[in-house]
Every structure is written in C-alpha cells, then in structure tokens.
C-alpha positions in Angstrom: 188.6 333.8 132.8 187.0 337.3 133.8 183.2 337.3 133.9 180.8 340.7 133.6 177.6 341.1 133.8 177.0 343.2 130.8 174.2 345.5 131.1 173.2 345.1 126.9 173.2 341.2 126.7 171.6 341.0 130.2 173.7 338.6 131.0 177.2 337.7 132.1 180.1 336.8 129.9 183.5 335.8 129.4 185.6 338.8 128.1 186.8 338.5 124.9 189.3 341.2 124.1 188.7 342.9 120.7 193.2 342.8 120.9 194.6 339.4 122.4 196.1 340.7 125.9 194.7 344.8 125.5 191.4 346.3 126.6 190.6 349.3 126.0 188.1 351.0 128.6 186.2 354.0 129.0 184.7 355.5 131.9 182.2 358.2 131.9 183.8 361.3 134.0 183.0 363.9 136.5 180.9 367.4 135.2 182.9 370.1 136.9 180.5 372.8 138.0 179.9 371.6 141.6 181.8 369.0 143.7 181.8 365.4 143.1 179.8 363.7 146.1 180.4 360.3 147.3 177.7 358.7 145.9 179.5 359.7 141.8 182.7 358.3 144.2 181.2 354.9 144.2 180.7 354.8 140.4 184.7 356.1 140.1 185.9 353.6 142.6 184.1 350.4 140.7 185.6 351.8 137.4 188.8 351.5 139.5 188.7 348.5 140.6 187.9 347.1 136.9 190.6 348.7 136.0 192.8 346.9 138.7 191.5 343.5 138.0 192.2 343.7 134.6 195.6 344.2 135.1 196.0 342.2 137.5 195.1 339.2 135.2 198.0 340.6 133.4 195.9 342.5 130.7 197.1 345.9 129.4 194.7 348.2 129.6 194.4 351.8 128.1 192.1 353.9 130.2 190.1 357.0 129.2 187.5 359.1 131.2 186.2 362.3 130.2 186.0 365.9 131.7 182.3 367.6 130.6 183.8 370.9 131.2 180.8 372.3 128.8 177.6 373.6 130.1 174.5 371.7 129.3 170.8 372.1 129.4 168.8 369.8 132.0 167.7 367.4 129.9 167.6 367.0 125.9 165.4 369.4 124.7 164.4 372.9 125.8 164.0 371.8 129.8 166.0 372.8 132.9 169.1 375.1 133.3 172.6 375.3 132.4 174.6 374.5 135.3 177.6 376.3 134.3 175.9 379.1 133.8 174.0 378.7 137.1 178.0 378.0 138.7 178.5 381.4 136.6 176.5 383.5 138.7 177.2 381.6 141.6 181.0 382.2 142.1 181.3 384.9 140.0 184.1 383.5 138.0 184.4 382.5 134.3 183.4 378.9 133.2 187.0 377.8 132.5 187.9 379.3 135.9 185.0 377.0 137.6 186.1 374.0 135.3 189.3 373.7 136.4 188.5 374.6 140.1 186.5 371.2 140.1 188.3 369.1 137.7 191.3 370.0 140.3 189.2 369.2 143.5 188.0 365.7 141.8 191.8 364.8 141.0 192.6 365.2 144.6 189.5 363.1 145.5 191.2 360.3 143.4 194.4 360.5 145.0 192.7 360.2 148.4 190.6 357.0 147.2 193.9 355.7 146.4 192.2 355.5 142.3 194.6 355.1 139.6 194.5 357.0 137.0 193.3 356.5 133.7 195.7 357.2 130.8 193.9 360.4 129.5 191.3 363.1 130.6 189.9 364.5 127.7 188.1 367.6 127.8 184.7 368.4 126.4 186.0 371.5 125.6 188.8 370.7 123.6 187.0 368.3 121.4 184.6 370.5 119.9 186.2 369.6 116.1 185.4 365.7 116.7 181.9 366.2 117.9 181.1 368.4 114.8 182.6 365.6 113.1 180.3 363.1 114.3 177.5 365.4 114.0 177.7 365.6 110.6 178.4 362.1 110.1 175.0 361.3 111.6 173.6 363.7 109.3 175.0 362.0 106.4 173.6 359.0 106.9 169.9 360.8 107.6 169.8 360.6 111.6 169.3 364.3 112.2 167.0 367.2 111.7 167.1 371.0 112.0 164.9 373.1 114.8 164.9 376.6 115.9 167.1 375.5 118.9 169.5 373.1 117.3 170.3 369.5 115.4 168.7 366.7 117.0 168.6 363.1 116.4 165.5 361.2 115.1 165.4 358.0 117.4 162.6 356.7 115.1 165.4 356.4 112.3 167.1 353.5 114.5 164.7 350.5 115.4 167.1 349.0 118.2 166.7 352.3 120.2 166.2 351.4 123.6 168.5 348.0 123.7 170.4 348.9 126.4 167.5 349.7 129.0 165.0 347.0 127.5 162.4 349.8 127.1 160.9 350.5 123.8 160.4 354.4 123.2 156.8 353.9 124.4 158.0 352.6 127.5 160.5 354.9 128.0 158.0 357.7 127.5 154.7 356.6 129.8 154.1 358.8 132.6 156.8 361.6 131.1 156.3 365.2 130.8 158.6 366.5 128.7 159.1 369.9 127.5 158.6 369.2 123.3 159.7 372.3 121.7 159.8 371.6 118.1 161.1 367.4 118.7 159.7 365.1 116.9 159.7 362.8 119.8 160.4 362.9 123.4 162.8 360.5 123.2 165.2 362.8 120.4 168.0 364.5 121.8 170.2 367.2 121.3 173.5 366.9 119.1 173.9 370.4 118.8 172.1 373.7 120.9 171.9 376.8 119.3 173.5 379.8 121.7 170.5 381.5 123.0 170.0 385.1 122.3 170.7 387.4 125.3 172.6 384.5 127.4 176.4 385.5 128.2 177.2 381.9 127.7 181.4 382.2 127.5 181.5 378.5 126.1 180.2 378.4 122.7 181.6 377.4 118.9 180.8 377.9 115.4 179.9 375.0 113.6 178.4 374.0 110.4 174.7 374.8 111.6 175.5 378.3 113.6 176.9 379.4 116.8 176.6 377.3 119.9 177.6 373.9 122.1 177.0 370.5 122.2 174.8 368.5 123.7 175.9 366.6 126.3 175.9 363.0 124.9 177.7 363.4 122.0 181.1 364.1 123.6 181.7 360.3 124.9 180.5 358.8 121.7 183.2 361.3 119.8 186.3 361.2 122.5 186.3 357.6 122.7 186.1 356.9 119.4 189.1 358.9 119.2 190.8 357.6 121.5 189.7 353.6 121.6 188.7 353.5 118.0 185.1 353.2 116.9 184.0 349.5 118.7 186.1 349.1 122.0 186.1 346.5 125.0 184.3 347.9 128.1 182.4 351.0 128.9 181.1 352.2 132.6 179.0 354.8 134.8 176.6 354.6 137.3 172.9 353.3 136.6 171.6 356.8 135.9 173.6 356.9 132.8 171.3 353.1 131.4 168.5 355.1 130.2 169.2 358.3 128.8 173.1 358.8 128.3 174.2 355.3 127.2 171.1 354.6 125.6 172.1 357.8 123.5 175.8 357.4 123.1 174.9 354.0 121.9 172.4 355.5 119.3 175.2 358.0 118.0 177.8 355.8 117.6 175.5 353.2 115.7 174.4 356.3 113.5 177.8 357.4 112.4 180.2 354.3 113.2 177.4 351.6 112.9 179.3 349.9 115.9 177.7 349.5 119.3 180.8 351.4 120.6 181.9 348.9 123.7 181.1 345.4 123.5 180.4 345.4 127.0 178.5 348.0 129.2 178.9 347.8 133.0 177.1 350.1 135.5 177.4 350.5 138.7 173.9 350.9 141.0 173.2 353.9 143.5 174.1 354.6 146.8 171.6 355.8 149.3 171.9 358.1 152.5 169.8 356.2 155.9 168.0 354.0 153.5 166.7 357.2 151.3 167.8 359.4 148.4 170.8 362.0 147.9 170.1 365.8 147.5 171.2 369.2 149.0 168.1 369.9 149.9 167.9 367.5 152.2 171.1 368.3 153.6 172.8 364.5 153.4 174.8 365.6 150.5 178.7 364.5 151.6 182.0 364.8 149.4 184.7 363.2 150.7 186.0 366.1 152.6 182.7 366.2 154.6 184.0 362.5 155.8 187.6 363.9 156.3 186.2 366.3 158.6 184.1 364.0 160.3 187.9 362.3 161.4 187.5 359.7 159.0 190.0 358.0 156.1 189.3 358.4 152.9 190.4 354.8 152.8 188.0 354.3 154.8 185.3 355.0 152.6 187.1 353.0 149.7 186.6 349.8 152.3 183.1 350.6 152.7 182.0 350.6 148.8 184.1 347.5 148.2 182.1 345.5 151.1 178.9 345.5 148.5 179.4 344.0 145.0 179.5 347.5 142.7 175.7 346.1 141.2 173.6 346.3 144.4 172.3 349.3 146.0 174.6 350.6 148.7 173.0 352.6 151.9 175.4 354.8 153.3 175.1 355.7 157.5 178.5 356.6 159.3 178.1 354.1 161.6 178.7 351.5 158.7 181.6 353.8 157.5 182.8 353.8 161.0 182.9 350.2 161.0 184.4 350.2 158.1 187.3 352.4 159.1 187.1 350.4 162.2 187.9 347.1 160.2 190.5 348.7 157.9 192.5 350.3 161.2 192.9 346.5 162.6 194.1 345.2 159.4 196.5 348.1 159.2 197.4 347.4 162.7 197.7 344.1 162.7 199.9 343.6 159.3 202.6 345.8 161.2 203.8 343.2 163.3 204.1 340.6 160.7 207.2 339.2 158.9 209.0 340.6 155.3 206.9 338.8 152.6 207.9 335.9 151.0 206.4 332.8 149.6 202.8 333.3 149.7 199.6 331.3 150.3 198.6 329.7 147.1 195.4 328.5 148.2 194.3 332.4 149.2 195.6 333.6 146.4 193.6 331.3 143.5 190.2 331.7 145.7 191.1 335.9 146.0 191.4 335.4 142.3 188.3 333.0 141.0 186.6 335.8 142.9 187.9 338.9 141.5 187.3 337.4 138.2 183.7 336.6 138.8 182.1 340.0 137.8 184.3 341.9 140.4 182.9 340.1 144.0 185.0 342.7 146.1 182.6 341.5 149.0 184.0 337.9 148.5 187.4 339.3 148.2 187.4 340.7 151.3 186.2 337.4 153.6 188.8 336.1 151.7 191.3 338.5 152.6 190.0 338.5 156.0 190.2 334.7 156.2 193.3 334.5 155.1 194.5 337.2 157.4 193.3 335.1 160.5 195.0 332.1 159.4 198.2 330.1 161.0 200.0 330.9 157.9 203.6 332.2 158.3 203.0 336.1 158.4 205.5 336.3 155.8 203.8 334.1 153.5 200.5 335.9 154.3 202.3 339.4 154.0 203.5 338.2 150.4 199.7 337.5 149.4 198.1 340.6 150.9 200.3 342.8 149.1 199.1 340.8 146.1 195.6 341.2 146.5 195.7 344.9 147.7 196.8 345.2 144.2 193.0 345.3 143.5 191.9 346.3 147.0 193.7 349.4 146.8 194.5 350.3 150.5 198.1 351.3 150.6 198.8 348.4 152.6 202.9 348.3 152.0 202.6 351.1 154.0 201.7 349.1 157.1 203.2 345.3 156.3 206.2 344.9 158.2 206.4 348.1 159.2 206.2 347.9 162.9 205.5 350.8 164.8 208.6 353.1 166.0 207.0 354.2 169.9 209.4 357.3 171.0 211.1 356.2 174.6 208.8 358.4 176.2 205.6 356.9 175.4 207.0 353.5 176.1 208.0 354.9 179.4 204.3 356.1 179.8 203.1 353.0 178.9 204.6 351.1 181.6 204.0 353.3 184.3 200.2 353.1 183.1 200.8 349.0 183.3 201.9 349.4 187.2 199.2 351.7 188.0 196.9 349.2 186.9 198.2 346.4 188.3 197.6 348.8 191.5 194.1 349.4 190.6 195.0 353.0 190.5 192.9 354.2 187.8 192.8 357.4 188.0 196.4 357.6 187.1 196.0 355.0 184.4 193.1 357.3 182.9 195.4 360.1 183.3 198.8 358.7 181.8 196.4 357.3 178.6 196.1 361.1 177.9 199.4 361.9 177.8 200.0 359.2 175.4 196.8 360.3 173.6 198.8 363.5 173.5 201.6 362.5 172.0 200.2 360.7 169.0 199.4 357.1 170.8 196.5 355.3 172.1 197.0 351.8 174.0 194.6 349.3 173.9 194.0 346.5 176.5 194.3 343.1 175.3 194.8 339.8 177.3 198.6 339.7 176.0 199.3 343.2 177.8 199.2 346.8 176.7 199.2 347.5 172.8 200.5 350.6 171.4 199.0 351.8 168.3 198.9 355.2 166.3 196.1 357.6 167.5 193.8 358.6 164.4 
C-alpha cells in the first residue's frame, strides 16, 4: 500500500487509483525564460522519484508536465513584468527562440539528474484552443467578468476557494498590497490579458474577447484535462505553487469541470542556500552547471535531495553536497568489486519497500540501502537488491556493480613501485609517483588491506 500526504485532505492516505493498476500524474513544468536553478531541481527530482515508486509497485503510470513557454505578468492582475519580454530585450532574440533555448537546457538538466521522462511536454503555446475553451466554459457557468485588461475569475462565485491552502480569502489577503486595477477582489485572477497597446509582445492570440494571452494558471488546468481527463490521480510542484497556482487551477477546474482536478495534491518544500533564501541578487543562485563546474556530479546532487524526505525544508552548503558526492563515490566504488547479481536479500528489499511506500521516505531508503550495503550478505545477492532499489534511487548504479575497474599495466606498475617506496619510508617518491597516477586518470587510496586503485574524479 502507497501512503501520501496529500496537501488538500491534510492528511496522508492510501492511494486509490481512479483506473485499477493506472495513475495518471501531472507535474507542474519549468517556465523557459531563464535557467532552471537547483532549488525548481528539487521539486523535478521528487516528482521523479513519485514517478519511480509508482512503478515500481508495478503501477502504470502516464506522466505529463508542462512547458509555460508564454509570457506572463508578475502576478494576477496589473502587477510586475513579463518575463519573456524582459528575456526579449535581454538576449535580443524572439520569444520562441528564448523558449526553446531553455526548454533545451532544462532537458539536458534531466538527463544529468538521471530524471525519467514524463510521457508528454505540452506547450503553453500550443494549447491556446483548449484554454479558450475552458475560458469560456467558466464563463458559461457565470465564473468570469470583463475589465479593460482582460477576463478574470470572480473567487467570490466559489465558496470552497482557498481549500487547498486552509486560508479563507481574508486570510489570504491580510497584510497584501496588491495592485487592484478594475478586480473585484485581490484574490481574482487573470484567465485572459488583453495585449497591451504599444508592447511588441510576439506571443499573442485572438480569442473570443480580443487579442492577447493567457494567464498563467489556466494552462495546467486545460493541458491536463486534456491529457488525464477532467479528475486524475496525483498532481505536484513545489510549496510556492499551494497558495496561488494550485489554489487557482483548483478553482478553474471546479468552475468548468466541477472536479477537483487530482484527487491528491503533493508539494514538495523549499530549498535554502547557508540556512537563507535564493536570489541573483544575492549571488547564491546555482544551476546545475554551476555544480558541474565546481567538479561535482550531477548525481551527486540527486543524492543530496534524496537524504531529506521531499516535505522538509532542505539547506543547501557544498560541503553537504560534497559529502554527498563523497558518499555516492564509495558506494560506486565499492559495488565494483562485488559479484554478478543474483538471488537477492529479501529482508532489504521488503523494508527498502514499506519505506518507499510510506509517503516517499527516500532518507529511510537510503540507511536502508546503506545497511544493507554493509552487510555479510553474498555481494551477489546484495548486487541483485541494489539494482532493485536504484530503480527508485536513480544513480546509474549498473554502471558500477560488477564492473571492476580495468587499471592499464602502467598504472599498476606505478602503483607498486609507490608500495616499495613506502615500505622504504621514501615519501617523497611515493608523493611523486601518486601524481603520475593522478595523471593518468587514477588516485590510490591507503587502506589497511594495501593500496586501492580507484578512478580520479
């Protein structure tokens, strides 16, 4: 049985697929104007591991996440800047140009993080149609009203607005300031923007109401509707989607479907720089290229999100990513050496499981692992489990089990000429042979059982 906490019941349930043996799950997407940083990483890499756990409780599982390839407005009203208009005048290139320049950059981010992928990336862009469609659904069934900047739904028309947060409208809105315009209430939000006069926008459509876009919620409520039908199993994002973007995807999809749209929402909480927040003006802004060019794995990184369960606050320093990496190299390192799987270790593998299945406890999971990996098993029965749980874990490791390390002649050579000049306490020539082998692609560490050869990373 798979638990999750689910984020509108508060609480954490069994999952029920809506279709004996099939879920169908939705993840919100990247918005390509700028690069994906590795704090949206951590949200992509818990949708992953869902994802992996699912099917690996032998579930089929049809997985969509969006591309917002559309420029929005800050905000729901008449607040903030487009950013694609902003990237616009950045790069000097169209918006499709800078769409596809990111979506392509986040795709090679995912092959990196070793995250599979979903079975379709729909574009904003290319579902204008549907989200007119639901548009005027809502408008139908008396959920929208006109301005002099666009169509906007009336949140006092739906009295469960706010059930996925837990804050009444009132609540939502103490403290606020928030650009009105003509809204009847902060809360209301933006189905469809008006083009602005004057603003060489590129990304605009007609529509029933005039020319312009849409707004930005209105997108995941119409693509996975298409795609999952109009009340699915599981929908994700990060925390910063509870209030606002889920809380208003929820909205439209009751408006026009009358359906909560995914039985269960799942979010995934923040990650923090040295105990603090995110931003490029502060300078602590990393993709995962940053981290490459640091000299460390992108695997690496992947080890480091799943060592916290996805629903806890994560602070990121390098010195817990380098003992991440530190702890993934040994594993790698030490599963070379070990046997062809075969058999397995039932006990591991039923524990590995209960805990994969109790709202995705990746931090369990890995003592587990760990546990297991330090056990007097047979290394072929423990290779034959690893490979099963990497399944979820998602480290490439039947790269490294049983595949022991091919050391050229002349690095082995090296290697024992450093062992003699130890054993004559001639270390100076031991420092000096460890850099050749340094140079050809080897380090050798010192352990009680002799010189170890491993690859240099």
């Amino acid at each position: 049985m798979i638990m999750l906490k689910n984020t509108l019941t508060k609480q954490k349930e069994a999952l029920k697929p809506i279709k004996t043996g099939h879920v169908g799950l939705y993840a919100c997407g990247p918005t390509v104007y700028w690069f994906a940083h590795i704090g949206n990483m951590r949200a992509f890499i818990f949708a992953d591991v869902l994802h992996r756990v699912l099917e690996y409780n032998d579930l089929d599982v049809t997985m969509i996440m969006n591309i917002t390839d559309v420029g929005h407005l800050v905000g729901d009203g008449n607040e903030g800047e487009d950013k694609m208009i902003v990237a616009m005048q950045r790069e000097g290139k169209s918006a499709q140009e800078i769409a596809q320049f990111y979506a392509d950059h986040f795709f090679e981010d995912l092959d990196r993080l070793n995250i599979q992928r979903a079975d379709k990336y729909p574009k904003a862009t290319e579902h204008i149609p549907e989200q007119i469609d639901m548009i005027k659904k809502l408008e139908e069934n008396g959920f929208t009203y006109k301005t002099n900047d666009g169509i906007y739904f009336n949140t006092s028309k739906l009295p469960s607005y706010g059930q996925l947060s837990g804050q009444k409208a009132e609540e939502k809105l103490a403290g606020a300031r928030i650009d009105m315009g003509e809204k009847k209430l902060p809360t209301d939000f933006a189905l469809w923007k008006f083009s602005p006069e004057g603003v060489q926008r590129q990304m605009e459509w007609d529509s029933p109401w005039g020319v312009g876009f849409p707004g930005w919620h209105i997108e995941c409520s119409a693509m996975s509707t298409k795609y999952l039908g109009n009340l699915f199993d599981i929908h994700t994002g990060g925390v910063d989607h509870i209030p606002v973007h889920h809380e208003n995807e929820i909205a439209q999809t009751l408006g026009s479907e009358n359906t909560t749209q995914a039985n269960t929402w799942m979010h995934s909480e923040f990650l923090t720089m040295d105990g603090g927040k995110m931003s490029k003006s502060l300078g602590n802004l990393y993709t995962i290229q940053d981290l490459a060019d640091k000299g460390f794995d992108p695997l690496s990184y992947r080890y480091f999100v799943l060592g916290a369960h996805y629903s806890t606050k994560l602070n990121f320093t390098f010195d817990a990513l380098l003992a991440a990496q530190n702890a993934l190299h040994r594993l790698q390192d030490l599963v070379r050496a070990w046997d062809e799987p075969a058999i397995g270790c039932a006990e591991f593998e039923q524990r590995f499981l209960d805990a994969v299945n109790d709202d995705l406890n990746t931090p369990q999971a890995l003592a587990i692992m760990w546990e297991m990996v330090d056990s007097d098993y047979p290394t072929s029965a423990k290779a034959e489990s690893l490979l099963k749980f990497d399944q979820v874990l998602g480290f490439r490791l039947a790269d490294f089990v049983g595949k022991k390390l091919e050391v050229p002649k002349e690095v082995q050579d090296l290697v024992n000429e450093r062992e003699k000049a130890r054993e004559e306490k001639n270390f100076e020539e031991s420092d000096r042979l460890r850099n050749e082998i340094e140079k050809r692609g080897f380090t050798v560490e010192d352990t009680s059982e002799g010189s170890k050869v491993v690859e240099k990373r």
